[in-house]
N, C-alpha and C positions, 0 to 999 in steps of 0.2 A: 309203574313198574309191573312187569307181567312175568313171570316164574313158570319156568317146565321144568318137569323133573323127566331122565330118562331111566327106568326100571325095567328090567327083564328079569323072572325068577332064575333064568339058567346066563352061566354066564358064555364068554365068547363067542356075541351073537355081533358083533359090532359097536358096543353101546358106547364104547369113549371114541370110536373113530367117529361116530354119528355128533356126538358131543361137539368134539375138539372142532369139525369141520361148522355145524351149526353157529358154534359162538363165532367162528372166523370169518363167515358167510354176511352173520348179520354186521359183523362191525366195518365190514369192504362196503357195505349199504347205509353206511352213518349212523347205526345205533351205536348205541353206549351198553356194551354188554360184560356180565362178571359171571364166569364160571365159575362152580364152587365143586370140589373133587371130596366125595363123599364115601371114598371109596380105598380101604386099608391098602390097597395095591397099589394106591396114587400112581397109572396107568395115564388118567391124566396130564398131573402132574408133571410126567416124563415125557409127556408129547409136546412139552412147552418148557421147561426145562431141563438142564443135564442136570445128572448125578449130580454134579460139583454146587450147583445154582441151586437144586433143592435142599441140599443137607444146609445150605446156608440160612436156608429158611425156619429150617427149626424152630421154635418157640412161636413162629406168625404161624401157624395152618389152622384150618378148622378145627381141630381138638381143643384149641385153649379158648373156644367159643362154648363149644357144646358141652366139654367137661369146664365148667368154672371157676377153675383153680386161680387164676391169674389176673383177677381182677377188673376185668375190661370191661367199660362202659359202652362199647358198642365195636362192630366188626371193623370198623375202618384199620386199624392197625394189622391188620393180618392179608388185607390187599397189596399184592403184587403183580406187578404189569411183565409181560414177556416179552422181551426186547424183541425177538427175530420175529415174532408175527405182526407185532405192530408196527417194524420198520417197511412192513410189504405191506399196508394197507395205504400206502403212498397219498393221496389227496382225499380220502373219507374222514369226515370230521368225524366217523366211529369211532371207538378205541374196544380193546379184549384187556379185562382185567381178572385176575385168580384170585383165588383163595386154594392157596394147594392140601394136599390133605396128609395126612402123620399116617407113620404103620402102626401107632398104636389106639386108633381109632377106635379099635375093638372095646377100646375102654369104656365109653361112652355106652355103648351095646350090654355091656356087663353091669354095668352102675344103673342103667334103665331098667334092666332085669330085675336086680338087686330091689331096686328103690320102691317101684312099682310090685313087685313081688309084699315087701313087707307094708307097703297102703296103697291100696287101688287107689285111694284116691289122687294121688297123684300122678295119675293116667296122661292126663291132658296138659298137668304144668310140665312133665319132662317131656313130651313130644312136642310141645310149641316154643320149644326156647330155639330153634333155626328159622320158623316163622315171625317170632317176635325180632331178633337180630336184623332179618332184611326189612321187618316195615319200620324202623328205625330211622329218624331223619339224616343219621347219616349216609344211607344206603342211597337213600333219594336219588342221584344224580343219573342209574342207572335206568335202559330201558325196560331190559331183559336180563334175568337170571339162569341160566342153565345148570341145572344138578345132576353130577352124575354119580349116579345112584350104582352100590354093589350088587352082585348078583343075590337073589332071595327078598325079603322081605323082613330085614330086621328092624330094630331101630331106627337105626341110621335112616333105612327108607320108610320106614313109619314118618318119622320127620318132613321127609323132600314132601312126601303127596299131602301133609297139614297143610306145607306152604304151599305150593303150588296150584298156579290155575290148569292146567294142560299135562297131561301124561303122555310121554311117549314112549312105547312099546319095539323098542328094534326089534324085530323076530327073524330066524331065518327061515326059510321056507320049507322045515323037513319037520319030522314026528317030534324030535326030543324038545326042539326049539317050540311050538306052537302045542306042544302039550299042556304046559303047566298056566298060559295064556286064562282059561276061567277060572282055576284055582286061584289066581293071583288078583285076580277083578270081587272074586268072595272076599278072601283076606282082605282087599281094601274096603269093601262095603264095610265088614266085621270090625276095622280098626276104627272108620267114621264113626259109626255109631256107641264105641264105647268111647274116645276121645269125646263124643258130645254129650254121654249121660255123666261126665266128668267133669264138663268145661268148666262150671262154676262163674266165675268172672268175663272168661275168657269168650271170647267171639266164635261162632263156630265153626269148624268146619265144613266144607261141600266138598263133596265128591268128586276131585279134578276131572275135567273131558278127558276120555281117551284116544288116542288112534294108533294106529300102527305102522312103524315102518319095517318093509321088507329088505333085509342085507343079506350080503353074499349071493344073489339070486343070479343063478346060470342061465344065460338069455343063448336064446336061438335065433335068427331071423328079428330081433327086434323083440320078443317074448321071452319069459320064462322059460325052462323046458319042462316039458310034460312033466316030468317025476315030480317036478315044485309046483306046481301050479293045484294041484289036489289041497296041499295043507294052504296055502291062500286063502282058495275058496271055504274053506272047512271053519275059520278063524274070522274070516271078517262079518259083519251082521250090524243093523241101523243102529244101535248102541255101540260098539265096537268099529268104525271108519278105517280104515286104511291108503295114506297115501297112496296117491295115483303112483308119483316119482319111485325109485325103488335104487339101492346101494347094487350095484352088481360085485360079482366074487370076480376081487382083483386084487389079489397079495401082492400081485409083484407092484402094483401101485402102489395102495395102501400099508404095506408093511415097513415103508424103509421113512416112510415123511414123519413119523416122531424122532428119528434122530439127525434131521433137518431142524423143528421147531415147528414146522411151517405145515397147516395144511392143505390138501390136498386141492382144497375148492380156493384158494388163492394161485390156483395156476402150478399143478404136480406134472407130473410124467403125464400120464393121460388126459388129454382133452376129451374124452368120450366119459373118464368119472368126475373131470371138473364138470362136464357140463349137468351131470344128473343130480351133482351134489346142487348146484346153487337152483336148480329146480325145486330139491328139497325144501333148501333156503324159501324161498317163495310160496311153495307151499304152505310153510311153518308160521310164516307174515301172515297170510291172508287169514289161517286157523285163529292165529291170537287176535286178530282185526275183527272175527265175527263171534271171539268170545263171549256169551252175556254176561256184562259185566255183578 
């Protein structure tokens, strides 16, 4: 199993379109892949199902994992499959499976504070209990995990980057977006190193790879246009990569396919952002195929 989280400190940068479409991309290619919505807006969540199919889910979301009121011996019970994307992925032995996420996630956020506030030293057991849930034999079966991660840097996303091998950075190509990009690379250095003078038992953390995906980017000719192409260049560097492929600014594509179910890169309105999505896709394979393990 190989785990990306997607984290931007600012939010409405693209980060669940990128998600929703990623997890959809690898499962049309016969992986076995489980989103996990980590994110109080469950944004996700609503890209994969209605209203009516989420409030149904109540008591299964990630909340009653991370907060552990409920007694669960492992995440299997809180998986849920989305019917309308998995009925378009027609002959991939892939499948896309969820864990959708609760508005009162924040709880978990608050109780970390809390906890870790009255003894550092349990730094490291409250931020590993979403990395210890997926390397659990019941998780097994999966190839890939995709987390998607709220805007900022709380808890919640303290957790996705223990677990995960690979970070991806959706950024859009303007000041406010690609601002907060080295703050956010500090703060995760800063949270490594104090998760590991804490581990104790625990295994340690590394430093997930990073890269960067560019969305919403307004192309000219086949290009960025000049105005975006400055913050690009300003944000990427040999430590920091940035996908070649890039999301182009296409609302009227991407805005109406979560209340389809379905995304975009199984075949939307535009064959021009299906095609850059499953580029991504490929991109995103090749990244985790030359991870050191």
């Amino acid at each position: 199993m190989q785990i990306v989280s997607v984290l931007n400190h600012k939010g409405g940068v693209g980060k669940t379109t990128l998600t929703a479409n990623l997890g959809a991309g690898l499962a049309a290619r016969g992986k076995k892949v489980l989103l996990i919505d980590l994110d109080p807006q469950a944004s996700l969540s609503l890209s994969f199902f209605t209203s009516e199919e989420w409030s149904v889910l109540a008591g299964r979301t990630i909340k009653d994992w991370l907060v552990p009121d409920s007694g669960l011996d492992d995440m299997k019970p809180l998986i849920s499959s989305p019917p309308r994307v998995n009925d378009r992925l027609g002959f991939s032995s892939g499948y896309l499976d969820m864990i959708v996420a609760d508005n009162d996630l924040d709880q978990f956020n608050e109780r970390a504070i809390a906890r870790t506030a009255a003894d550092p030293s349990t730094f490291a057991e409250v931020h590993d209990r979403l990395r210890h849930g997926l390397s659990m034999p019941a998780m097994a079966e999966y190839d890939i995990v995709l987390l998607d991660c709220s805007p900022g840097f709380d808890a919640l996303g303290r957790s996705a980057v223990a677990a995960c091998d690979l970070l991806l950075i959706p950024t859009r190509p303007d000041y406010l977006s690609t601002n907060g990009i080295q703050s956010l690379g500090k703060k995760i250095v800063d949270f490594v190193a104090t998760f590991n003078s804490h581990r104790g038992k625990l295994s340690p953390v590394r430093r997930p790879a990073p890269s960067i995906v560019f969305t919403m980017v307004q192309m000219y000719g086949g290009r960025p246009i000049a105005d975006q192409r400055p913050y690009m260049a300003q944000v990427v560097t040999p430590n920091l990569p940035a996908f070649e492929s890039m999301m182009s600014d296409s609302k009227s594509v991407y805005g109406p396919a979560p209340n389809h179910g379905v995304p975009v890169v199984l075949g939307g309105l535009g064959r021009a952002q299906t095609r850059e999505l499953r580029e991504i896709v490929t991109e995103l394979t090749e990244r985790l195929e030359n991870l050191v393990p």
